[in-house]
PyMOL Python script that loads the backbone (N, CA, C, O; Angstrom):
from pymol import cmd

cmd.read_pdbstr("""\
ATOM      1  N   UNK A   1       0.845  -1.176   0.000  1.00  0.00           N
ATOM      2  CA  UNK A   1       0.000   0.000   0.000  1.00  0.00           C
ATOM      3  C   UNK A   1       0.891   1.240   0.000  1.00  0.00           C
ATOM      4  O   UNK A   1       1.838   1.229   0.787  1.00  0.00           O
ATOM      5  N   UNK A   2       0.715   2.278  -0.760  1.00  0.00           N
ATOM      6  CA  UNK A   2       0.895   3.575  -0.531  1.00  0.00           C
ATOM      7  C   UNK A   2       0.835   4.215   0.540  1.00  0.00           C
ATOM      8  O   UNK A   2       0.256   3.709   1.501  1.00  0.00           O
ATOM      9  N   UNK A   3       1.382   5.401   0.623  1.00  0.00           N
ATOM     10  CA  UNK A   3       1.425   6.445   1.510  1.00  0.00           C
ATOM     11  C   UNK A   3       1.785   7.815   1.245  1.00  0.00           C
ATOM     12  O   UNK A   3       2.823   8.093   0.644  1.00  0.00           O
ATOM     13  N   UNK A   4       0.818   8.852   1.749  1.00  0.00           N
ATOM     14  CA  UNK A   4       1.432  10.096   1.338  1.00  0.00           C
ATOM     15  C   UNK A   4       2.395  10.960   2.168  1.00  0.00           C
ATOM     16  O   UNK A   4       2.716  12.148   2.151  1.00  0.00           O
ATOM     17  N   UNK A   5       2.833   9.534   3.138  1.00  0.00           N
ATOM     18  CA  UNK A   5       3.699  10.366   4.600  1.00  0.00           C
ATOM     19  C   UNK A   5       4.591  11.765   3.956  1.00  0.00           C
ATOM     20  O   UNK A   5       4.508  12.902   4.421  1.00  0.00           O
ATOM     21  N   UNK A   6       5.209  11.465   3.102  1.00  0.00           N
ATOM     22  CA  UNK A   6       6.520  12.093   2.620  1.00  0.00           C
ATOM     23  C   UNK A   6       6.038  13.651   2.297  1.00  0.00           C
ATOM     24  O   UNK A   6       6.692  14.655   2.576  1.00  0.00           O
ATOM     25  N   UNK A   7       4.866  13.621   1.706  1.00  0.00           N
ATOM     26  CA  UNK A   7       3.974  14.508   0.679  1.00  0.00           C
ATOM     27  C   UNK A   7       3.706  15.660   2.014  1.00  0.00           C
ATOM     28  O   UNK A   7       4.038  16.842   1.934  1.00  0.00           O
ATOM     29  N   UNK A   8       3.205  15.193   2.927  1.00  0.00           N
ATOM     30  CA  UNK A   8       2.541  15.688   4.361  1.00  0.00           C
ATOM     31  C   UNK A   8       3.389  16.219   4.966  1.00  0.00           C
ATOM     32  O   UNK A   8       3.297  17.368   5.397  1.00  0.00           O
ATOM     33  N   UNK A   9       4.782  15.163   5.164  1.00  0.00           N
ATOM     34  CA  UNK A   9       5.703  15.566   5.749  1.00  0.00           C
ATOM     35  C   UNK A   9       6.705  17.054   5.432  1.00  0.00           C
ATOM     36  O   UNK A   9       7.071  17.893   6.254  1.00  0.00           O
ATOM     37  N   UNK A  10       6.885  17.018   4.410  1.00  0.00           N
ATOM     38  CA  UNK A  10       7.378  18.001   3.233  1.00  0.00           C
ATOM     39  C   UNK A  10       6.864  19.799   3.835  1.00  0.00           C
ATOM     40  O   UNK A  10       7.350  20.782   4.394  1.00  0.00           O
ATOM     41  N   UNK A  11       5.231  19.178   3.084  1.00  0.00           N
ATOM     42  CA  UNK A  11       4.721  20.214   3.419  1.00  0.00           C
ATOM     43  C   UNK A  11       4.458  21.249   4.911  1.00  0.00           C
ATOM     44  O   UNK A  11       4.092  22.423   4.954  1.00  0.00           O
ATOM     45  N   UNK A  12       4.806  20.295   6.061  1.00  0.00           N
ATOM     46  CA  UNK A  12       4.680  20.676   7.375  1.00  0.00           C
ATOM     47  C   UNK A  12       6.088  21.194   7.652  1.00  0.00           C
ATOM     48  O   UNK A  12       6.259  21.615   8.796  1.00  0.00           O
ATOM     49  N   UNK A  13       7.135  21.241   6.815  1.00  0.00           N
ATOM     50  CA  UNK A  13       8.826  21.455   6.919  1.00  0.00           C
ATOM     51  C   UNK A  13       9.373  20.683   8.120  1.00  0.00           C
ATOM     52  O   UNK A  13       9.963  21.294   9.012  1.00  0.00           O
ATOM     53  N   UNK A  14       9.255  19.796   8.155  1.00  0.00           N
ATOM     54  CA  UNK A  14       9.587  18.216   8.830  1.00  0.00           C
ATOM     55  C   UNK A  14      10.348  17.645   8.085  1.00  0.00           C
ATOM     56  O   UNK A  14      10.195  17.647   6.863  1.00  0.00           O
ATOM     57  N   UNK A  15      11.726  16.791   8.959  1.00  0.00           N
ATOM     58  CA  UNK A  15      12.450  15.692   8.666  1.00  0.00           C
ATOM     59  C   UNK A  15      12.070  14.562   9.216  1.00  0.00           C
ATOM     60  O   UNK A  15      11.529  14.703  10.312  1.00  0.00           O
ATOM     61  N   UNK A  16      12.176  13.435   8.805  1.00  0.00           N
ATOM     62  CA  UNK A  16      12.044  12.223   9.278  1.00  0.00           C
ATOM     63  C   UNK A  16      11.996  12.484  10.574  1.00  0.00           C
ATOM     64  O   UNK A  16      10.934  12.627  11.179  1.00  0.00           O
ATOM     65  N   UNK A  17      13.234  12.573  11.147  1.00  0.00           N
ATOM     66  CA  UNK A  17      14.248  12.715  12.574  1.00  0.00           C
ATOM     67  C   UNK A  17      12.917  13.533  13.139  1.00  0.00           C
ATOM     68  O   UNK A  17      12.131  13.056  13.958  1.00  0.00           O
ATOM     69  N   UNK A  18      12.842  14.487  12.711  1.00  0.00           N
ATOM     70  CA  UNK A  18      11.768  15.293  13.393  1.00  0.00           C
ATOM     71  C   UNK A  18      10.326  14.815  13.885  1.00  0.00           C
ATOM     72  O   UNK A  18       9.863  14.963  15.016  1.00  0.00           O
ATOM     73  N   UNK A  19       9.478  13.966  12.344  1.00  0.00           N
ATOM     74  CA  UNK A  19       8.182  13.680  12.948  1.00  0.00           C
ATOM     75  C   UNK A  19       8.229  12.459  13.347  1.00  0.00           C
ATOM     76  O   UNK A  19       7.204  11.782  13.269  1.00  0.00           O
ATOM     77  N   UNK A  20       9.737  11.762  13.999  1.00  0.00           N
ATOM     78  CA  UNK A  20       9.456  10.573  14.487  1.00  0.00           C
ATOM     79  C   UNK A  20       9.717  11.077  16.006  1.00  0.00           C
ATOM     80  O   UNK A  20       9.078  10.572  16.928  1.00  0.00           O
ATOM     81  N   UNK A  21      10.535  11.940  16.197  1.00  0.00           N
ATOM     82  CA  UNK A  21      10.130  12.616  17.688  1.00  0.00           C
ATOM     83  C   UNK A  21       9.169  12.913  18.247  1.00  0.00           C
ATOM     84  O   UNK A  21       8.785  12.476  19.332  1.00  0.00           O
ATOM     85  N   UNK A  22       8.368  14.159  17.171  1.00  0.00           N
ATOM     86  CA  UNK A  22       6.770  14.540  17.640  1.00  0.00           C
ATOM     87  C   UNK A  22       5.785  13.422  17.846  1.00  0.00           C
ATOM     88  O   UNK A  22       4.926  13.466  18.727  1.00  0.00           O
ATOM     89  N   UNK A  23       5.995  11.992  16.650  1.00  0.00           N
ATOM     90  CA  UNK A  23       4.807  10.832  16.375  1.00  0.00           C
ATOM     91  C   UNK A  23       5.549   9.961  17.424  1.00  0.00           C
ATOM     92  O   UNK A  23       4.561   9.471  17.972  1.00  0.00           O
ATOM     93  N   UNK A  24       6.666   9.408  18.109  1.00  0.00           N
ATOM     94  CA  UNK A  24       6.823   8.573  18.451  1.00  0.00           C
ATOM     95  C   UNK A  24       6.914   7.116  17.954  1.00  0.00           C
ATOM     96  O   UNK A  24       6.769   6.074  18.594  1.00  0.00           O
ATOM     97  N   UNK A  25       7.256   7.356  16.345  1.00  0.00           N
ATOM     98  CA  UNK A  25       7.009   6.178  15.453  1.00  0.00           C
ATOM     99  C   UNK A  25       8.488   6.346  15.201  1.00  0.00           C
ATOM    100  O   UNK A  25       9.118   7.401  15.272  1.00  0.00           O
ATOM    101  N   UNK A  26       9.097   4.756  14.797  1.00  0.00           N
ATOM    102  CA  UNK A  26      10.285   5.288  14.799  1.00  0.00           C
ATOM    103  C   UNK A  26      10.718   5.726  12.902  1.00  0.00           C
ATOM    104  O   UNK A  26      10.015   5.610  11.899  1.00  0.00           O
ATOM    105  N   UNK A  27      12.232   6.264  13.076  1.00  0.00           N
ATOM    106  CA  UNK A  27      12.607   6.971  11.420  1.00  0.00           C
ATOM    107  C   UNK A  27      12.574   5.998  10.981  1.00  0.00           C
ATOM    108  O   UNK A  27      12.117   6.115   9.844  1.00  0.00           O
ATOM    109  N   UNK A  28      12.883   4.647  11.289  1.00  0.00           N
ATOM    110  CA  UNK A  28      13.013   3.662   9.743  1.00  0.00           C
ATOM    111  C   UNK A  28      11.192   3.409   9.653  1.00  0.00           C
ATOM    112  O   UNK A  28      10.543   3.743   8.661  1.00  0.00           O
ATOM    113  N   UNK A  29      10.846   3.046  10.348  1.00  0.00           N
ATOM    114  CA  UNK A  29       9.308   2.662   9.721  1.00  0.00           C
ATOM    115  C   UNK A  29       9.015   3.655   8.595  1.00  0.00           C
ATOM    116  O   UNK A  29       9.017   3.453   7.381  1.00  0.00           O
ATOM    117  N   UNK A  30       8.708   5.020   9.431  1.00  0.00           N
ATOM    118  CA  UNK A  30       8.482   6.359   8.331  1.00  0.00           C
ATOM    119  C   UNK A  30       9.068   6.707   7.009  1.00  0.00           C
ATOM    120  O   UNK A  30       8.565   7.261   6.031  1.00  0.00           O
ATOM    121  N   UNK A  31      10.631   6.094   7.299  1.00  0.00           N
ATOM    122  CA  UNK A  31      11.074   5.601   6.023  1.00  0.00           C
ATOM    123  C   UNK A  31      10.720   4.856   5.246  1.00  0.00           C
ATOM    124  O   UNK A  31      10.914   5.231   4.090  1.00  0.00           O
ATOM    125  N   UNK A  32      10.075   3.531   5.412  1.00  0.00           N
ATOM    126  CA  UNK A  32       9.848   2.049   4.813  1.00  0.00           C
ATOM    127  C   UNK A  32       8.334   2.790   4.076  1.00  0.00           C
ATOM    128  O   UNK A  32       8.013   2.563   2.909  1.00  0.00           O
ATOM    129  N   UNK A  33       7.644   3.562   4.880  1.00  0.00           N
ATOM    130  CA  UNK A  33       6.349   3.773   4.677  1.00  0.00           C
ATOM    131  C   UNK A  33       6.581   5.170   3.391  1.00  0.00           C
ATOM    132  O   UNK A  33       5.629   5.410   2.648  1.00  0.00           O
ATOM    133  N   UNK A  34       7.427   5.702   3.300  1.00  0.00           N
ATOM    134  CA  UNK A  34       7.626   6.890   2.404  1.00  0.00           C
ATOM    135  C   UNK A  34       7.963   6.658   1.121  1.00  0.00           C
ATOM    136  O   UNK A  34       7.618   7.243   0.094  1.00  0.00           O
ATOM    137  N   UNK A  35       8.983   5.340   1.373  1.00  0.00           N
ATOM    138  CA  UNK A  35       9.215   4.412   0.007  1.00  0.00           C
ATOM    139  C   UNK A  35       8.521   3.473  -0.330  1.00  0.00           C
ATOM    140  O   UNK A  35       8.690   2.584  -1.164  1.00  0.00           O
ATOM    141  N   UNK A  36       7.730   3.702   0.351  1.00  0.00           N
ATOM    142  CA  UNK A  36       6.921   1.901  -0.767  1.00  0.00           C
ATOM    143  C   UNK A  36       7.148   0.666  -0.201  1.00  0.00           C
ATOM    144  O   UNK A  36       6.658  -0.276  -0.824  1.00  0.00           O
ATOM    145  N   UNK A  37       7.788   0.393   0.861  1.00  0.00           N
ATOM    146  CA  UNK A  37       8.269  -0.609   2.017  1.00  0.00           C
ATOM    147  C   UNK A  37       7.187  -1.568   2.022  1.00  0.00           C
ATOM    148  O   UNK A  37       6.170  -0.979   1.654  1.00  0.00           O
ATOM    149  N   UNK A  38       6.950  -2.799   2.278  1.00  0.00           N
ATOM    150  CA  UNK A  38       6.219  -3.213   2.755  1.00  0.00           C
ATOM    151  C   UNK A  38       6.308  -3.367   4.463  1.00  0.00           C
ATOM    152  O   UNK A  38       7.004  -4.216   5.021  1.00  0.00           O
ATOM    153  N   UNK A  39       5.550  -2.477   5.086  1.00  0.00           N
ATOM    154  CA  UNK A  39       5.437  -2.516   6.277  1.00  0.00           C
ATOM    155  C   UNK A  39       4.231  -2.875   6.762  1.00  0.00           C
ATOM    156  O   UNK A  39       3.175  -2.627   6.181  1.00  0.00           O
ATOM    157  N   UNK A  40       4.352  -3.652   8.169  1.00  0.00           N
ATOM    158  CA  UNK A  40       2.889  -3.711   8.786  1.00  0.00           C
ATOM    159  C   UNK A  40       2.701  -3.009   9.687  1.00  0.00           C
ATOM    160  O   UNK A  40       3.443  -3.140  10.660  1.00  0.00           O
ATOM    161  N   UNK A  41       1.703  -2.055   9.715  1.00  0.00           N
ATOM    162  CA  UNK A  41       1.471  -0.865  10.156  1.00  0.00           C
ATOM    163  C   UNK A  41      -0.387  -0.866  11.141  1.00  0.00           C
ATOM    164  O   UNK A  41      -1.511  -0.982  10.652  1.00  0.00           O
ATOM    165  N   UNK A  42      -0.082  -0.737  12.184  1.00  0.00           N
ATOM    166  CA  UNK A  42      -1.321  -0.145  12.836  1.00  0.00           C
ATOM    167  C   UNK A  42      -2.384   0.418  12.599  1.00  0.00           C
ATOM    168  O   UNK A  42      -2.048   0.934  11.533  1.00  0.00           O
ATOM    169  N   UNK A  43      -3.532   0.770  12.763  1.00  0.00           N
ATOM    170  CA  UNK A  43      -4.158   2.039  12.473  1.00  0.00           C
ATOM    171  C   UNK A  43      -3.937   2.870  14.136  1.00  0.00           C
ATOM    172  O   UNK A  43      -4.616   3.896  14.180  1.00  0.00           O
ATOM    173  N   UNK A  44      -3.280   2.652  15.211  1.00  0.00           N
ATOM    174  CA  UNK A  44      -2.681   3.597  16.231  1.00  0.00           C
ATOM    175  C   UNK A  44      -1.218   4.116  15.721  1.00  0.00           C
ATOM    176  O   UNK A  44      -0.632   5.020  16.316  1.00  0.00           O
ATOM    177  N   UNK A  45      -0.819   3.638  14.871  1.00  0.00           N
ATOM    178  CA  UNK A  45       0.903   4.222  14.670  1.00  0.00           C
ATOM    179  C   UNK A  45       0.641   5.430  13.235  1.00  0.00           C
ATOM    180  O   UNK A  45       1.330   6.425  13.009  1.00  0.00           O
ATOM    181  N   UNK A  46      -0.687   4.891  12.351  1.00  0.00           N
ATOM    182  CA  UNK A  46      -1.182   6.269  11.387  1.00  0.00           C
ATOM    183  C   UNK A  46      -1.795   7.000  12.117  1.00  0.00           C
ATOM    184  O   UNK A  46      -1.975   8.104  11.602  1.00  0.00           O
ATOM    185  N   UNK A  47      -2.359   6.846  13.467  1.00  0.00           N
ATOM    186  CA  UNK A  47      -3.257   8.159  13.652  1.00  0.00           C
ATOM    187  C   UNK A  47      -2.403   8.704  14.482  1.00  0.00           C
ATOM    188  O   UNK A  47      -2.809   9.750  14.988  1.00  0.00           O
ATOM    189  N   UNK A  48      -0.802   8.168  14.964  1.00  0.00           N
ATOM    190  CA  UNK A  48       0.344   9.113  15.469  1.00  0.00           C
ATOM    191  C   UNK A  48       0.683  10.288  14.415  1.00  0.00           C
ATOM    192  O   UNK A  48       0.782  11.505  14.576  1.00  0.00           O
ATOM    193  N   UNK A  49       0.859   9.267  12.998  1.00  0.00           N
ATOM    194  CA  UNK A  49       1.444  10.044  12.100  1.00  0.00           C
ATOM    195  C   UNK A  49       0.505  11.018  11.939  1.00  0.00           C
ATOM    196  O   UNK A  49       0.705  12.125  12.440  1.00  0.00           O
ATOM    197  N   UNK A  50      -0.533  10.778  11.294  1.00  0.00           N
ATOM    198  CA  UNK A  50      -1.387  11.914  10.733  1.00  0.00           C
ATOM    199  C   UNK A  50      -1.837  12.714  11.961  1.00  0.00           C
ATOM    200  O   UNK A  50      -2.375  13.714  11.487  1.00  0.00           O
ATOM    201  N   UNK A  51      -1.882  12.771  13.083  1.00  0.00           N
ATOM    202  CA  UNK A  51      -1.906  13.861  14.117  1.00  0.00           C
ATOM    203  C   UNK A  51      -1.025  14.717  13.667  1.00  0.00           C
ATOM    204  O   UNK A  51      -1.371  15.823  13.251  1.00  0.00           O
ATOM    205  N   UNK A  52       0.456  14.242  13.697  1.00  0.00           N
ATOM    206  CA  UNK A  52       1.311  14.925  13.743  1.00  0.00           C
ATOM    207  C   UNK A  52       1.697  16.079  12.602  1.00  0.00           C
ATOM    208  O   UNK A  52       2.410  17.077  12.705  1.00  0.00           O
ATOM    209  N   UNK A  53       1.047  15.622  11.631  1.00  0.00           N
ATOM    210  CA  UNK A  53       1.053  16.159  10.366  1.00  0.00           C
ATOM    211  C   UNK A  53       0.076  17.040   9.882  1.00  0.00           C
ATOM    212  O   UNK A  53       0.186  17.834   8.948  1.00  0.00           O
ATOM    213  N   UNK A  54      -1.196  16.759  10.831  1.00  0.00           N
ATOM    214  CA  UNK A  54      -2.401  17.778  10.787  1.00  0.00           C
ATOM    215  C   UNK A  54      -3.324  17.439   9.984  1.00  0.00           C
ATOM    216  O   UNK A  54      -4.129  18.312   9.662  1.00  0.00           O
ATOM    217  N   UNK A  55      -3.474  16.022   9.412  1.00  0.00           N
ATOM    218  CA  UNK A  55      -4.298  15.565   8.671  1.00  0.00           C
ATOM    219  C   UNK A  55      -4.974  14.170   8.770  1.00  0.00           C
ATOM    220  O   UNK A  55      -4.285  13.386   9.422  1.00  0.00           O
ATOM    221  N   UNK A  56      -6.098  13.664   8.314  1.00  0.00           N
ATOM    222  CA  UNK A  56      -6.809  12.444   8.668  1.00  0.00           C
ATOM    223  C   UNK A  56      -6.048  11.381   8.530  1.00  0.00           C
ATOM    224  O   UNK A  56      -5.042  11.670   7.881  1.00  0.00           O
ATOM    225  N   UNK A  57      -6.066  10.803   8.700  1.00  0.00           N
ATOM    226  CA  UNK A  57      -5.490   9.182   8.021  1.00  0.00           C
ATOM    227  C   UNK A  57      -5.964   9.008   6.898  1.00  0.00           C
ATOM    228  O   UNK A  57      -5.244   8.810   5.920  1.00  0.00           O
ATOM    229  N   UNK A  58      -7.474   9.058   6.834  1.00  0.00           N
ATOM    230  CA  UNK A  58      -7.236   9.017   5.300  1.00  0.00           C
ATOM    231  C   UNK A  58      -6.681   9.481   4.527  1.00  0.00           C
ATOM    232  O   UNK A  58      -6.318   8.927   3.489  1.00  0.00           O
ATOM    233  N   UNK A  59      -6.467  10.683   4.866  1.00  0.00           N
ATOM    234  CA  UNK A  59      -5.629  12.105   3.604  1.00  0.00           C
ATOM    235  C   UNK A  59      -3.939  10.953   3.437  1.00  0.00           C
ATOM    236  O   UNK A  59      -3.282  11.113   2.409  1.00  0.00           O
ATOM    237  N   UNK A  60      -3.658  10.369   4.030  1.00  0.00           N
ATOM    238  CA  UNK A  60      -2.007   9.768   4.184  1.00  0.00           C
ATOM    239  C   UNK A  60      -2.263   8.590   3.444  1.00  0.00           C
ATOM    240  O   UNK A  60      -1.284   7.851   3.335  1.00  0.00           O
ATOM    241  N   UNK A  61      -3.201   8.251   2.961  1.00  0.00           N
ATOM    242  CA  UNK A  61      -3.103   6.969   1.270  1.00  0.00           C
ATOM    243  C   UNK A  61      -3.116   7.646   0.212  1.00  0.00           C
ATOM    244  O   UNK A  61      -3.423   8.804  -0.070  1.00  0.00           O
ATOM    245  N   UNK A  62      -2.539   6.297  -0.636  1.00  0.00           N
ATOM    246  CA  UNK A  62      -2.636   7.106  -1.850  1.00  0.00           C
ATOM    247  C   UNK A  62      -4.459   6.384  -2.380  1.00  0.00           C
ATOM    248  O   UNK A  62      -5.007   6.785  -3.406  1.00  0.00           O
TER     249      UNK A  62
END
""", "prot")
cmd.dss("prot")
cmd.show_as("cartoon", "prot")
cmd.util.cbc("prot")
cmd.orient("prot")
């Protein structure tokens, strides 16, 4: 599955390093998830991310 972490991330002027501090998720997941990784992922570890980013979870698929 897709993800628009990177897209979100970008736009909020965030580094990895950064929204894995604010999300508590760690940088390689956010990494795996920015590239196309196959990761297995929560729906509590997206609604870290997309808090952090200011947007739904849904808005973070492609």
């Amino acid at each position: 599955m897709k993800y628009k972490v990177k897209e979100y991330r970008l736009k909020a002027g965030l580094t990895q390093e950064e929204l894995s501090a604010k999300s508590g998720v760690n940088r390689t997941t956010i990494s795996a998830l920015e590239n196309g990784d196959e990761v297995n992922v929560s729906v509590k570890l997206l609604k870290k991310i997309s808090k952090c980013l200011g947007v739904k979870i849904s808005d973070i698929f492609c």
